[in-house]
C-alpha positions as CSV (number, residue, x, y, z in Angstrom):
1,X,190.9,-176.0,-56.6
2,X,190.6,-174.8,-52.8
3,X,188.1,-176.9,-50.8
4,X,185.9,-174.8,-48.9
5,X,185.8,-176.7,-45.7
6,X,182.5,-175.8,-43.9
7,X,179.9,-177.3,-41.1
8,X,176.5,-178.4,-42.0
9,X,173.4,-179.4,-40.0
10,X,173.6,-182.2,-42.6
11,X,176.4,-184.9,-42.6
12,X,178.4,-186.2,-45.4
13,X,175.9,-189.3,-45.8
14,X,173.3,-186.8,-45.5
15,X,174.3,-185.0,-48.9
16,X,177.3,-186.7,-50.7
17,X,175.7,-187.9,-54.3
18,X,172.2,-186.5,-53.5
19,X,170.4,-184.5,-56.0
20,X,170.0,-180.8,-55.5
21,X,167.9,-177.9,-57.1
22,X,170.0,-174.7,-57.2
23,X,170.4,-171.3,-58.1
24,X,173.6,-170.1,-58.0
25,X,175.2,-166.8,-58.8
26,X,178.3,-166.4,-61.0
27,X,179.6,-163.7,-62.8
28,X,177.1,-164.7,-66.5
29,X,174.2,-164.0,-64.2
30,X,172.2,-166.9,-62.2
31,X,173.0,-170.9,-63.0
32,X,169.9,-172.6,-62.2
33,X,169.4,-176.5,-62.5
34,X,169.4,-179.8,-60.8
35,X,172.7,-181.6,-60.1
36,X,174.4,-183.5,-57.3
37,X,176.2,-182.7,-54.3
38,X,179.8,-183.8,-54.2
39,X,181.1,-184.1,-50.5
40,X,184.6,-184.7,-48.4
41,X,185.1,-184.7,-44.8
42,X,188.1,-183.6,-43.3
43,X,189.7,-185.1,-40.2
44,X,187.9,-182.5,-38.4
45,X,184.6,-183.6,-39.5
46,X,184.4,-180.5,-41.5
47,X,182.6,-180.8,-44.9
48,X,183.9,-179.6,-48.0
49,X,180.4,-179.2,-50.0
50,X,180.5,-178.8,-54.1
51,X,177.3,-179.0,-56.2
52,X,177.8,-180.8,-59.6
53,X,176.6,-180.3,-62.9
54,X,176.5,-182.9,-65.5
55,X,174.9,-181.6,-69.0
56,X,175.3,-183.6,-72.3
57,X,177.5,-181.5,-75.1
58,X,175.4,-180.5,-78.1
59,X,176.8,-183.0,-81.1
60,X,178.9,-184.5,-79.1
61,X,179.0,-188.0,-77.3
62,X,180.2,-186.7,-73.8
63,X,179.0,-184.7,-70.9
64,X,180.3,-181.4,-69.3
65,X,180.5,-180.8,-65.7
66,X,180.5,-177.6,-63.8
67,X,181.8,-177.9,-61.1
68,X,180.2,-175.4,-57.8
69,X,182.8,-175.1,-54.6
70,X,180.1,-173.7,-51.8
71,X,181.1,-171.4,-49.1
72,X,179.9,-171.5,-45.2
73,X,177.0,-169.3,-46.5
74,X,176.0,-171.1,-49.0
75,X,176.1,-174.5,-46.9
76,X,174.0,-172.9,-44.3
77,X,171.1,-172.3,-47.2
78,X,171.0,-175.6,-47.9
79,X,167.6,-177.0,-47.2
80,X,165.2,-180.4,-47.6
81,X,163.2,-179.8,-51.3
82,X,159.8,-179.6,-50.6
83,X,159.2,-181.5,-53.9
84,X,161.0,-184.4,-53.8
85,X,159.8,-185.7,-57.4
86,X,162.5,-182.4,-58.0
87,X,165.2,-182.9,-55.9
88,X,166.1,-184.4,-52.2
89,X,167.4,-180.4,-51.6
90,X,167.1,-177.1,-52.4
91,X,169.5,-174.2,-52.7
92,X,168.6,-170.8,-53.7
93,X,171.0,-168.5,-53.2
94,X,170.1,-165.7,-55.6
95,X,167.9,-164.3,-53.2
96,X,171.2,-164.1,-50.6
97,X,172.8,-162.6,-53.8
98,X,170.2,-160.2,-54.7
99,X,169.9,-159.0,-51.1
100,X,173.9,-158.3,-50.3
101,X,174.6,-157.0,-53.5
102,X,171.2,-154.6,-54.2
C-alpha cells in the first residue's frame, strides 16, 4: 500500500497510537467508529497518517483490522475530540464527502 505522505498541525507524537472517532467514506457507504491512528515520518518530516480499526470476528478468536490510508484532506480535518471520554480526536469527513460529491 502507497503511503500518503502529508503535513499536519499535529506531529507524529501528537497522533501515532492515539484514539480517534471517524467517519469515513468508502464505496459501502460511511464507516463510522473509534480506532487508532497509525503514523510514519518520512525524512522530510512529512507524516504518513492511517486510522486503524480493530473489531473482534464473530465466532472466532481473532480480530480484523481495517486499515484507513488518509490523504492531505483528510489530515487537515483532523481535529481535538471535544469529548475525550470518546476519543483524544475527531474526524468527520462525511460532511467533506457529502459536500464535493452532492
Amino acid at each position: 500500500m502507497k503511503t500518503n505522505w502529508t503535513k499536519s498541525k499535529f506531529s507524529k507524537t501528537d497522533l501515532h497510537n492515539k484514539s480517534v472517532e471517524y467517519q469515513i467514506p468508502t464505496p459501502d457507504g460511511i464507516h463510522t467508529g473509534v480506532g487508532v491512528f497509525l503514523v510514519r515520518q518520512n525524512l522530510k518530516g512529512q507524516l504518513g497518517i492511517e486510522v486503524v480499526e480493530d473489531t473482534p470476528v464473530k465466532n472466532q478468536p481473532h480480530r480484523r483490522q481495517t486499515i484507513y490510508p488518509l490523504t492531505q484532506a483528510a489530515v487537515d480535518r483532523i481535529a481535538k475530540h471535544s469529548e475525550s471520554s470518546v476519543a483524544e480526536f475527531r474526524l468527520a469527513l462525511a460532511k467533506m464527502y457529502m459536500d464535493a460529491n452532492g
